[in-house]
TIMIDO-980572 format. One record per residue (C-alpha): x, y, z. Coordinates in steps of 0.02 Angstrom, whole numbers, padded with zeros to 5 digits, always signed. Example, Ala and Ser with C-alpha at 12.3 -4.5 7.8 and 13.67 -1.06 7.14 Angstrom:
+00615-00225+00390
+00684-00053+00357
! end
This chain:
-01110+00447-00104
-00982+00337-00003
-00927+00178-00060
-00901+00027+00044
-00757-00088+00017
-00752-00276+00092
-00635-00398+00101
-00648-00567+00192
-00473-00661+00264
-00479-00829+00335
-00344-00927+00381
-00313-01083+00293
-00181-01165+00419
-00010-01129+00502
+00044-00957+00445
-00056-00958+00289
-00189-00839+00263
-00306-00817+00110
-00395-00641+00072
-00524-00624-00053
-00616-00484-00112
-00741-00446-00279
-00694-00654-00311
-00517-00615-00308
-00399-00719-00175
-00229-00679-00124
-00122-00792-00024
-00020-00715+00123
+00104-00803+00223
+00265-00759+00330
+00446-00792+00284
+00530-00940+00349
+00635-00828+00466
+00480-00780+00563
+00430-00971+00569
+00319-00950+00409
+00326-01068+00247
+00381-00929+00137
+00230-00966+00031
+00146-00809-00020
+00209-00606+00050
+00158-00550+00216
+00031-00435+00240
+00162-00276+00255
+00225-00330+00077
+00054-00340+00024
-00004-00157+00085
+00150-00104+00011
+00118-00159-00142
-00059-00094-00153
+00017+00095-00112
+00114+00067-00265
-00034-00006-00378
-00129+00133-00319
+00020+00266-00336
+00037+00224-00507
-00162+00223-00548
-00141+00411-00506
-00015+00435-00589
-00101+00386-00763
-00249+00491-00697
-00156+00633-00694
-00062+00652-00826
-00202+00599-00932
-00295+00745-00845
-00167+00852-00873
-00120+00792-01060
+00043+00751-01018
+00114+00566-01121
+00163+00453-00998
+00309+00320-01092
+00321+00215-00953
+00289+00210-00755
+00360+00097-00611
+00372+00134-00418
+00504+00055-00289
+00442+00073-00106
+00540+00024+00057
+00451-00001+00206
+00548-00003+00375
+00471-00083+00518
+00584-00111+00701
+00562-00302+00759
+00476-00267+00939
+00396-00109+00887
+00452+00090+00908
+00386+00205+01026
+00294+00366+00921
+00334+00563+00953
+00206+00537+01085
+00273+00383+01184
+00170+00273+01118
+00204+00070+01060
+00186+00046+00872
+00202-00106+00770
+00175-00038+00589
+00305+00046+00473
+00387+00163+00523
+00440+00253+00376
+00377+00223+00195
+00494+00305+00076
+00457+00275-00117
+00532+00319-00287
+00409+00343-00436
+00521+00320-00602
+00442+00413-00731
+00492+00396-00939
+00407+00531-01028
+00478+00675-01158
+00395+00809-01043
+00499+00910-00937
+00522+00888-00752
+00401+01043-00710
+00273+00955-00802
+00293+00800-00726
+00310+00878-00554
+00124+00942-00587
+00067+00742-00609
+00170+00683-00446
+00071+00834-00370
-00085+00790-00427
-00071+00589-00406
-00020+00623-00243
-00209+00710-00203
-00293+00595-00286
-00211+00402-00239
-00307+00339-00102
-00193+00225-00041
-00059+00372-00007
-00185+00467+00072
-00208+00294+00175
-00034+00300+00242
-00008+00481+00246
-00159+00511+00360
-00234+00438+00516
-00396+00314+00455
-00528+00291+00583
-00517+00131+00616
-00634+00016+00736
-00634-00168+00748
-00709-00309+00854
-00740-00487+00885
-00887-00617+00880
-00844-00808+00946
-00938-00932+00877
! end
Protein backbone atom coordinates (compact mmCIF):
# COMPACT_ATOMS: atom_id res chain seq x y z
CA UNK A 1 0.00 0.00 0.00
CA UNK A 2 1.66 3.39 -1.13
CA UNK A 3 1.56 6.32 0.90
CA UNK A 4 1.01 9.78 -0.30
CA UNK A 5 2.90 12.67 1.12
CA UNK A 6 1.70 16.50 0.61
CA UNK A 7 3.03 19.55 1.31
CA UNK A 8 1.62 23.01 0.38
CA UNK A 9 4.26 26.26 -0.16
CA UNK A 10 2.98 29.65 -0.71
CA UNK A 11 4.84 32.55 -0.81
CA UNK A 12 4.31 35.10 1.72
CA UNK A 13 6.22 38.15 -0.01
CA UNK A 14 9.71 39.10 -1.40
CA UNK A 15 11.91 36.03 -1.05
CA UNK A 16 9.98 34.54 1.73
CA UNK A 17 8.32 31.36 1.36
CA UNK A 18 6.25 29.36 3.93
CA UNK A 19 5.81 25.37 3.60
CA UNK A 20 3.48 23.53 5.64
CA UNK A 21 2.72 20.06 5.88
CA UNK A 22 0.59 17.64 8.64
CA UNK A 23 0.00 21.52 10.39
CA UNK A 24 3.59 22.03 10.51
CA UNK A 25 5.10 25.41 8.72
CA UNK A 26 8.58 26.12 7.91
CA UNK A 27 9.83 29.40 6.79
CA UNK A 28 12.32 29.50 3.80
CA UNK A 29 14.06 32.46 2.58
CA UNK A 30 17.40 33.33 0.65
CA UNK A 31 20.55 34.87 2.09
CA UNK A 32 21.10 38.47 1.77
CA UNK A 33 23.89 37.79 -0.83
CA UNK A 34 21.35 36.41 -3.26
CA UNK A 35 19.06 39.55 -2.54
CA UNK A 36 17.11 37.56 0.20
CA UNK A 37 16.35 38.85 3.92
CA UNK A 38 18.32 36.12 5.46
CA UNK A 39 15.21 35.20 7.35
CA UNK A 40 14.72 31.53 7.37
CA UNK A 41 17.36 28.67 5.16
CA UNK A 42 16.83 28.21 1.57
CA UNK A 43 15.28 25.42 0.25
CA UNK A 44 18.84 23.50 -0.55
CA UNK A 45 19.59 23.94 3.28
CA UNK A 46 16.31 22.68 3.98
CA UNK A 47 16.53 19.32 1.77
CA UNK A 48 19.76 18.99 3.27
CA UNK A 49 18.73 18.94 6.42
CA UNK A 50 15.86 16.54 5.92
CA UNK A 51 18.63 13.84 4.36
CA UNK A 52 20.21 14.18 7.65
CA UNK A 53 16.89 13.89 9.87
CA UNK A 54 16.11 11.05 7.83
CA UNK A 55 19.82 9.57 7.82
CA UNK A 56 19.81 9.51 11.35
CA UNK A 57 16.06 7.97 11.71
CA UNK A 58 17.79 4.94 10.02
CA UNK A 59 20.28 4.90 11.76
CA UNK A 60 18.28 4.28 15.17
CA UNK A 61 16.26 1.74 13.07
CA UNK A 62 19.00 -0.18 12.49
CA UNK A 63 20.86 -0.61 15.14
CA UNK A 64 17.84 -1.17 17.15
CA UNK A 65 17.16 -3.95 14.55
CA UNK A 66 20.29 -5.19 14.82
CA UNK A 67 20.70 -4.80 18.82
CA UNK A 68 23.47 -2.74 18.57
CA UNK A 69 23.47 0.52 21.62
CA UNK A 70 23.63 3.54 19.94
CA UNK A 71 25.40 6.41 22.72
CA UNK A 72 24.93 9.14 20.60
CA UNK A 73 24.36 10.11 16.74
CA UNK A 74 24.93 13.39 14.69
CA UNK A 75 25.47 13.86 10.82
CA UNK A 76 27.42 16.86 9.01
CA UNK A 77 26.44 17.12 5.28
CA UNK A 78 27.97 19.55 2.60
CA UNK A 79 26.18 20.20 -0.35
CA UNK A 80 28.03 21.81 -3.37
CA UNK A 81 26.07 23.53 -5.89
CA UNK A 82 28.04 25.79 -9.03
CA UNK A 83 26.29 29.40 -9.24
CA UNK A 84 24.99 29.16 -13.08
CA UNK A 85 24.59 25.50 -13.04
CA UNK A 86 27.04 22.40 -14.32
CA UNK A 87 26.64 20.51 -17.29
CA UNK A 88 26.01 16.42 -16.27
CA UNK A 89 28.15 13.31 -17.79
CA UNK A 90 25.63 13.64 -20.49
CA UNK A 91 25.82 17.40 -21.47
CA UNK A 92 23.10 18.33 -19.87
CA UNK A 93 22.29 21.93 -17.67
CA UNK A 94 21.73 21.21 -13.98
CA UNK A 95 20.94 23.50 -11.22
CA UNK A 96 20.86 21.11 -8.13
CA UNK A 97 23.85 19.84 -6.04
CA UNK A 98 26.21 18.55 -7.41
CA UNK A 99 27.81 16.47 -4.91
CA UNK A 100 26.35 15.61 -1.41
CA UNK A 101 29.09 14.26 0.71
CA UNK A 102 28.14 13.52 4.50
CA UNK A 103 29.80 12.29 7.72
CA UNK A 104 27.63 10.24 10.20
CA UNK A 105 29.52 10.49 13.76
CA UNK A 106 28.64 7.59 15.59
CA UNK A 107 29.40 7.10 19.79
CA UNK A 108 28.73 3.61 20.66
CA UNK A 109 31.05 0.77 22.59
CA UNK A 110 30.46 -1.58 19.52
CA UNK A 111 33.14 -2.13 17.21
CA UNK A 112 33.47 -0.56 13.80
CA UNK A 113 32.31 -3.94 11.97
CA UNK A 114 29.28 -3.72 13.90
CA UNK A 115 28.58 -0.36 13.24
CA UNK A 116 29.50 -0.72 9.59
CA UNK A 117 26.46 -3.30 9.51
CA UNK A 118 23.98 -0.20 10.79
CA UNK A 119 25.54 2.44 8.17
CA UNK A 120 24.76 -0.53 5.74
CA UNK A 121 21.52 -1.09 6.72
CA UNK A 122 20.37 2.75 7.36
CA UNK A 123 21.61 3.36 4.15
CA UNK A 124 18.70 0.74 2.54
CA UNK A 125 16.29 1.81 4.53
CA UNK A 126 16.49 6.10 4.77
CA UNK A 127 14.28 7.33 2.25
CA UNK A 128 15.63 10.49 1.89
CA UNK A 129 19.18 8.91 0.80
CA UNK A 130 17.51 6.79 -1.49
CA UNK A 131 15.91 10.31 -2.66
CA UNK A 132 19.22 11.73 -3.59
CA UNK A 133 20.99 8.66 -4.52
CA UNK A 134 18.40 7.72 -7.20
CA UNK A 135 16.51 9.39 -9.99
CA UNK A 136 12.60 10.21 -8.54
CA UNK A 137 10.01 10.44 -11.17
CA UNK A 138 9.10 13.58 -10.99
CA UNK A 139 6.12 15.53 -12.99
CA UNK A 140 4.84 18.91 -12.29
CA UNK A 141 2.48 21.53 -13.78
CA UNK A 142 0.65 24.72 -13.56
CA UNK A 143 -3.02 26.05 -13.14
CA UNK A 144 -3.52 30.14 -13.36
CA UNK A 145 -6.18 31.37 -11.62
Amino acid sequence: MTKIFKVEATWLEGTQIESETRGFKIRMDKPLEENGTNLAPKPAEVSLQALGSCLLFAYLYAANKLKIAIDGLKVEIEGEVIPGGWEDVQNNKRAGFKTVQFEVQVKSSHSKEEIQKVHDLALKVSPMYDNFSHPVNLTGSFVIQ
